[in-house]
N, C-alpha and C positions, 0 to 999 in steps of 0.2 A: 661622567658616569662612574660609577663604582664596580667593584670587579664582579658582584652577582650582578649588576642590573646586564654590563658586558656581557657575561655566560649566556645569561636567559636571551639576548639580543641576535647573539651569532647562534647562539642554538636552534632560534627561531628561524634565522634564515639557511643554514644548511639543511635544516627538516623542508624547507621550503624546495631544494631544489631536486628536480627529478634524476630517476637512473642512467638515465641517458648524460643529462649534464653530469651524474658527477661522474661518471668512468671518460667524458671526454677531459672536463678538467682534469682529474686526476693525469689523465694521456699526458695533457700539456704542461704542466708540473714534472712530470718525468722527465718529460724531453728537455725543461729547462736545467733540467740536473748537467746533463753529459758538459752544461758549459764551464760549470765551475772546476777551479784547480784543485778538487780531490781526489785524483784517480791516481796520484801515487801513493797512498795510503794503503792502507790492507786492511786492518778490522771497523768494518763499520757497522753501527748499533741501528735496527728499523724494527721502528712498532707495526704491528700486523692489525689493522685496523677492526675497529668496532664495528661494524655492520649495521648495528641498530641507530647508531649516533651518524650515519650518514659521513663517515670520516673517509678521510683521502683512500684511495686505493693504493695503497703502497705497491702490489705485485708487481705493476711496473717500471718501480723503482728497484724490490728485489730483485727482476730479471736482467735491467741494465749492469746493478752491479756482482749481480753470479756470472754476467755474461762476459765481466774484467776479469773473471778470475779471482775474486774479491772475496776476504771472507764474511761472513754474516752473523751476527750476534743478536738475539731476538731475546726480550723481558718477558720475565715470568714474575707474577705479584707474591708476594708475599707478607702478609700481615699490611705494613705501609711503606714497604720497602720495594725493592725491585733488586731480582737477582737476575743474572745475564749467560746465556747460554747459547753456545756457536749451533747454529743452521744447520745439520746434514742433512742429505734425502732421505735418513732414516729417523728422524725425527718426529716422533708423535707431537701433535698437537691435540691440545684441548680448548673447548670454548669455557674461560671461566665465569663463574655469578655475575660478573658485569657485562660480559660479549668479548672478552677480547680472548684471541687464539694465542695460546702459549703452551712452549712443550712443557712435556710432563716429565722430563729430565734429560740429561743431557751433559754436554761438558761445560762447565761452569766455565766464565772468562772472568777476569779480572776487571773494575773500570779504569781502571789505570794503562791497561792497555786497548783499549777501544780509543779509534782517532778521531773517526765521527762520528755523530750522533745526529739521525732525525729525531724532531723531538717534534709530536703532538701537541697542539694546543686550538684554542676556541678563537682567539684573537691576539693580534701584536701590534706595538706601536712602533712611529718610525723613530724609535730611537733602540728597537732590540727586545726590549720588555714582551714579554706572549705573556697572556692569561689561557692556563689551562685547567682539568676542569676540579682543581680547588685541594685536592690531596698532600701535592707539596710534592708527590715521590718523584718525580726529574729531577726537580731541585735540589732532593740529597742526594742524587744521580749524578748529577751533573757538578756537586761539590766535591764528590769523590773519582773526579777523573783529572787525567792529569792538565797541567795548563793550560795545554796547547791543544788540546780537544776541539776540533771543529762542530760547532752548534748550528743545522739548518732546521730551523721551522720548515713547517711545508704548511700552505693554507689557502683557501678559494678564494679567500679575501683578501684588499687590499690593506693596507697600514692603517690603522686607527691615529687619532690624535695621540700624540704622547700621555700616558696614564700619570692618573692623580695616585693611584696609589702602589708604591711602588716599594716594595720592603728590603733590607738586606739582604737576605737569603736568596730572594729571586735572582736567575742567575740568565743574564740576555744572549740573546742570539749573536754569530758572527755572520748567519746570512738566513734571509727568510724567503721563498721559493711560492711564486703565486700563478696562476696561469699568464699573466701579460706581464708580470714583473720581478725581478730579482732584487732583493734590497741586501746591500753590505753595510753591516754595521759597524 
């Protein structure tokens, strides 16, 4: 399959699933967080979900990692980029034109220094590849941080077959985070 018929497929089946299912998945995607080796980190980057698109509930992943002590770096769109901005409890947020919550300023961070990044997507294959949903901006996100940047997907679904289309710029996971499964790429 090709990367809209992919969209239109997982898009189908996360609209598919109820409130219930997804604030428990999302639970179990959180918990599978605490296992991985990134709790010696410090700035990590989490998208605040779209509500209308039926995407992960991150808060429980925010709360495990405010509850390290951790600090938190949340995207704000801009044009077709993404600028990055630390978490405080003073932090306004907005819902922008597309649903996603992002402050409306704040202290700007660097990508170069963010260590991890959850990164949103629709689908991934088991070789690291996510399709997300078509804009590109992780991808220049994720080329402007430094090498060693930890990459976790988070997603309901299991591993797709390896993708037929697979460009340069796309930039793969170093682990993807599912309710029954952890994959390391």
């Amino acid at each position: 399959m090709d990367k809209n018929t992919l969209r239109k497929h997982y898009r189908k089946l996360r609209t598919a699933l109820s409130e219930a299912e997804l604030e428990s998945l999302s639970l179990r995607i959180a918990n599978r967080l605490i296992e991985l080796p990134i709790w010696d980190k410090t700035y990590f980057h989490l998208f605040l979900p779209m509500a209308n698109k039926n995407e992960i509930n991150t808060e429980y992943i925010l709360s495990i990692i405010q509850g390290k002590d951790k600090e938190v770096i949340v995207p704000k769109v801009e044009a077709t980029t993404l600028k990055h901005y630390l978490l405080l409890e003073s932090t306004k947020l907005m819902v922008n034109h597309w649903g996603i919550p992002e402050p409306v300023d704040g202290i700007e961070i660097e990508p170069k220094k963010i260590e991890v990044v959850f990164v949103p997507l629709l689908a991934f294959d088991t070789t690291g590849h996510r399709i997300g949903y078509g804009k590109g901006m992780y991808d220049g996100f994720l080329a402007n941080c430094s090498e060693d940047v930890i990459k976790i997907g988070l997603s309901f679904f299991e591993a797709a077959d390896q993708f037929k289309e697979v460009f340069p710029s796309d930039i793969p996971l170093d682990y993807c985070i599912t309710p029954h499964k952890t994959y390391k790429f």
